[in-house]
N, C-alpha and C positions, 0 to 999 in steps of 0.2 A: 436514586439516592446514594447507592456506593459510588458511582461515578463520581460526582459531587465531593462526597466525603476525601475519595482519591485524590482529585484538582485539587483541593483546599488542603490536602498535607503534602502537596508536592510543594504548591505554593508558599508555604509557610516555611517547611524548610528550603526553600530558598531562599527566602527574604532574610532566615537564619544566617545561612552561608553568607550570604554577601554583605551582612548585618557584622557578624563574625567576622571575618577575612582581616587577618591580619594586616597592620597598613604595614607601607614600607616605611625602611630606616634608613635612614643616609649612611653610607658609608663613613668612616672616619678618616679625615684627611687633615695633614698639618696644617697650620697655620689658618685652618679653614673656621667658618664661624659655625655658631649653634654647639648644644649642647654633648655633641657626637666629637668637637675638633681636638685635634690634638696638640697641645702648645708645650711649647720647650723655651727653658732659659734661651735667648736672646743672646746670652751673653758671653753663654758656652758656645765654641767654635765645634762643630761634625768634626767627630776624627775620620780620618782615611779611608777608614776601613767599611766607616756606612756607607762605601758610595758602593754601587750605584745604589741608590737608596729602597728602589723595587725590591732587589733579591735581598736587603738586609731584612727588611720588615717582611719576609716571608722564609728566612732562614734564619735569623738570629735564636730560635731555641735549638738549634742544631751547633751552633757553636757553643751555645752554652751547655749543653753534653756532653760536647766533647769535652770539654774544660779549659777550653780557652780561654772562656771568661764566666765570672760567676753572676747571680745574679746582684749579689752583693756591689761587684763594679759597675754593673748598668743603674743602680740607684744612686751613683756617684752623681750624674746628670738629669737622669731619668728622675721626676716625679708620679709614683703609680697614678693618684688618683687622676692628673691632667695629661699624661703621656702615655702610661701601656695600658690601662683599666678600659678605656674607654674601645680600644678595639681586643680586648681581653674578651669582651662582653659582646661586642660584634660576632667574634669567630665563633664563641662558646667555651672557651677556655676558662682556663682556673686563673685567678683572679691576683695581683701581684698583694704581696704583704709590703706593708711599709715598714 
């Protein structure tokens, strides 16, 4: 009977686990669709200085520390809720004010 009782809560908490398990999230990428992508004015032209665009979007709170730029300037183009919010949320970070 303890046997039994054993198997039946291994089992269950497994069916938990796998029941549980978080799903995966797409990553967020430009111009990319679904409720993860990140879209930018069209009609605003990349300054310079995004390129190469990898090391911007994995450095740009490090310029902004330094004070080279404020966040103030990146909301000149930037939209939080359709451009930084979205991988804000991805990473775990603090979340942009409009």
């Amino acid at each position: 009977m303890r046997k039994v009782a054993l198997i039946l809560a291994v089992l269950i908490t497994l069916a938990l686990v796998v029941g549980f398990y978080p799903s995966y999230v797409e990553k967020p990428v430009k111009d990319g669709a679904g409720p993860m992508a990140i879209r930018l004015d069209p009609g605003l032209p990349a300054p310079e200085y995004h390129s190469p665009l990898d090391w911007w979007q994995t450095h740009h709170m490090d310029v902004v520390n330094q004070g080279d730029l404020t966040q103030a300037d990146c909301l000149y183009c930037h939209e939080p809720a359709t451009s930084c919010n979205n991988c804000h949320h991805y990473v775990g970070v603090v979340e942009i004010g409009e």
